[in-house]
C-alpha positions in Angstrom: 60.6 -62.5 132.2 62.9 -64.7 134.9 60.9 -65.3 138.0 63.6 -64.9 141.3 61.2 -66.8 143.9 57.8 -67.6 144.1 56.3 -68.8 147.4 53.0 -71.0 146.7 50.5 -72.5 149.2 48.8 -75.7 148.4 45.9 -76.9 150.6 46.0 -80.4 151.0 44.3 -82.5 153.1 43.8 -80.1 155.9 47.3 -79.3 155.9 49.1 -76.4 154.7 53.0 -77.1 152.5 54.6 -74.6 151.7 56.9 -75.0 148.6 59.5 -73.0 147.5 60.0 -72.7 143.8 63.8 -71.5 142.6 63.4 -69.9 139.3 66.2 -71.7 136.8 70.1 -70.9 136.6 70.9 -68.0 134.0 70.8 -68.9 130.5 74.9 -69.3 130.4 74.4 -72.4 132.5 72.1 -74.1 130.2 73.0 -72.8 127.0 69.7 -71.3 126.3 69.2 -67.5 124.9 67.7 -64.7 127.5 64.5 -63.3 125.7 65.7 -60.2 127.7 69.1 -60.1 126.6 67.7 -60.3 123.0 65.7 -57.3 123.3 68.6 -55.1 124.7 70.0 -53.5 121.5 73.7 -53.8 120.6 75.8 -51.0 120.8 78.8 -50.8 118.7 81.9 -49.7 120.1 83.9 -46.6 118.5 86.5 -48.6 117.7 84.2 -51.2 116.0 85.7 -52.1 112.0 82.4 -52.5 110.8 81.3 -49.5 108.3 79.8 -46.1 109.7 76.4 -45.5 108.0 78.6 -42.7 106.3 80.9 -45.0 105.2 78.2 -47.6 103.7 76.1 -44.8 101.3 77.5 -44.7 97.7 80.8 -42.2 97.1 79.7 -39.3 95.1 81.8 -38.9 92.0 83.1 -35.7 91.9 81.7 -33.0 89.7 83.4 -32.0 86.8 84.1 -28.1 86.7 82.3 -26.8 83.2 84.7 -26.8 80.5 85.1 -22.9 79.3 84.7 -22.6 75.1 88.3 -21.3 73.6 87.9 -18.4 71.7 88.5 -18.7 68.6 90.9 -16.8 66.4 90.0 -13.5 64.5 90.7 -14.5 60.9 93.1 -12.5 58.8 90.5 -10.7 56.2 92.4 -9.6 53.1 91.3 -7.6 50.1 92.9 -7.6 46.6 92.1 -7.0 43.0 92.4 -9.6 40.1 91.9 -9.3 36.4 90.5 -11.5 34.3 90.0 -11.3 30.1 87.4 -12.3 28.2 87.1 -12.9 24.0 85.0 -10.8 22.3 83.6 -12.1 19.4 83.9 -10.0 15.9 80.6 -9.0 13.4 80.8 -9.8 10.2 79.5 -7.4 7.7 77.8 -8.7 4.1 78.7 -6.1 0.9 76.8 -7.3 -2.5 79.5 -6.9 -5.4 77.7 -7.0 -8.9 81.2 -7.1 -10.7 81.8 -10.6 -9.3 79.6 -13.7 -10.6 76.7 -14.3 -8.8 76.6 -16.6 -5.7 80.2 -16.2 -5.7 81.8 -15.0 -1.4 85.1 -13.0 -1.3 86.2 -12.1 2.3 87.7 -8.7 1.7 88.7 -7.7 5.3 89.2 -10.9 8.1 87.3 -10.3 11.0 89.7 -10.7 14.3 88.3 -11.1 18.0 88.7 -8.3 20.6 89.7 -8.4 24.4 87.7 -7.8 27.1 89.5 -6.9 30.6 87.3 -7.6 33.8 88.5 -6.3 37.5 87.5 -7.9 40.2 87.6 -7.3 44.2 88.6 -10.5 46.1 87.8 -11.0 49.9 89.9 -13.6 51.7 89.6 -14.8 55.2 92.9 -16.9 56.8 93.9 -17.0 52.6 89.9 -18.4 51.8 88.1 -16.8 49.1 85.3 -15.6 50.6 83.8 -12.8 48.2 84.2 -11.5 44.6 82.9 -8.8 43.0 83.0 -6.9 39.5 84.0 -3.6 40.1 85.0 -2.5 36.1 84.4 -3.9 32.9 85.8 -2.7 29.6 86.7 -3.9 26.1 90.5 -3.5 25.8 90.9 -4.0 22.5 88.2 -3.8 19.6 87.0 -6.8 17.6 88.1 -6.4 13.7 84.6 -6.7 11.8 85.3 -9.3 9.0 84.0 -7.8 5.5 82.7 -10.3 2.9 81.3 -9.7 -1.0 78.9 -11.3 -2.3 78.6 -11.7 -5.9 75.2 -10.5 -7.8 76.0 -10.1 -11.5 74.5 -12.9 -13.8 76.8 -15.5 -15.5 75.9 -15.1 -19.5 75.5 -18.1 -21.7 77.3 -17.5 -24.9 75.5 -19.4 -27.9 78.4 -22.3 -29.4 77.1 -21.4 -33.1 79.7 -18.1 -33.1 83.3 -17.6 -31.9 84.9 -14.7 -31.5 82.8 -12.7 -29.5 79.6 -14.0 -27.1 76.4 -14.0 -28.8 73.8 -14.4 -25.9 71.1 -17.1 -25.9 67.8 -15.1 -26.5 64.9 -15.2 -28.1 66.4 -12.6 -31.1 70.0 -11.1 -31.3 70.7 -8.4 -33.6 74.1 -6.6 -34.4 75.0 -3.8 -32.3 74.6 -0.1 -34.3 72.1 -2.0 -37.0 68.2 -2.0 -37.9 67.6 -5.0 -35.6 65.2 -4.9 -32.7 66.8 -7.1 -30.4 65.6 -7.5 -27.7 69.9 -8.8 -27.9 72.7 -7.5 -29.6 76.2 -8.1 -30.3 79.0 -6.5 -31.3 81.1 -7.7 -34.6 82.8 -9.2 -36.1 82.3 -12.3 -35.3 83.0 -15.9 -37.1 79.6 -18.1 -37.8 81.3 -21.9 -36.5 77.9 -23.8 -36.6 74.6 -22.1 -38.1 73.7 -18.7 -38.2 70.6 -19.4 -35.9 70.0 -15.5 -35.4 70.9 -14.5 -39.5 74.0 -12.1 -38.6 75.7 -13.2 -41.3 74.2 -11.3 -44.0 76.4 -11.8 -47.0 77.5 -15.6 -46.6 80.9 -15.2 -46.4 81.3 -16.4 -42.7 81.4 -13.4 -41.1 78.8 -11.9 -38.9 78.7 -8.4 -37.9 81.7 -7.1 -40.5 79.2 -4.3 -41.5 
């Protein structure tokens, strides 16, 4: 706080001086800052460059408007029907045949596959399979069962002692339309080529069963 004039009194002595005290030359004389003029706060002129307390807070980035979802295309749906075949396998059938040898296999009648036909319903979506269903099945053409003999008669075993006709290997062979009791028989004539193991040659002469 400047101090303009100050009168004092000093007793001395007896006397009375008066003194005059000058308070000191404004602050731009000596240099020296005003404690006042500190204090006073500065106000900044309209024109002043310096930045606006608008100016100085952060810019806002502008918001970005919500981006709206295209709608999507309806797909093209499509329906059609497809066929498909299938092979159908054939059956064979077995037929025992005593006039052929036994474990003898003749295949009479060749078995040949059928055809099976299957229709479908086929969904498509933009030209996508998206579905398939069986809507009919049925056997377009039959399966041919293959037919095969099998042979059951016995193979006989001729004895080598006698040509001309087969004289089975048994335990006795007798000739056919005679008194023998078999349990074999055979019919005559017949030419003894080794020995007459079963005596059918009765008279010697070679010849068995001439009777």
């Amino acid at each position: 706080m400047a101090i303009s004039a100050v009168t004092l009194v000093l007793l001395c002595c007896g006397g009375v001086t008066i003194a005059a005290i000058v308070s000191p030359p404004p602050p731009s004389s000596q240099g020296a800052k005003d404690p006042a003029a500190e204090s006073i706060p500065t106000v900044q002129a309209a024109d002043d460059p310096s930045p606006s307390a608008a100016e100085a807070a952060p810019t806002q980035a502008p918001s970005t408007p919500a981006t709206t979802p295209t709608a999507r295309a309806t797909p093209v749906v499509q329906t059609r029907t497809v066929t498909e075949t299938q092979k159908v396998g054939y059956q064979t059938r077995t037929v025992y045949d005593s006039s052929l040898a036994k474990g003898t296999r003749k295949v009479t009648t060749r078995g040949v596959p059928g055809v099976r036909t299957l229709t479908y319903q086929v969904t498509l979506a933009d030209g996508v399979q998206t579905a398939k269903k069986l809507v009919k099945s049925e056997i377009t053409k039959a399966p041919v069962t293959q037919v095969v003999r099998v042979g059951t008669k016995e193979a006989r075993t001729c004895d080598p002692n006698y040509s001309g006709a087969c004289v089975p290997v048994a335990s006795d062979v007798d000739c056919a339309g005679g008194s023998g009791n078999g349990p074999a028989y055979v019919d005559g004539p017949l030419r003894v080529v080794g020995r007459d193991i079963y005596d059918l040659d009765r008279d010697g002469d070679g010849i068995a069963c001439d009777a």
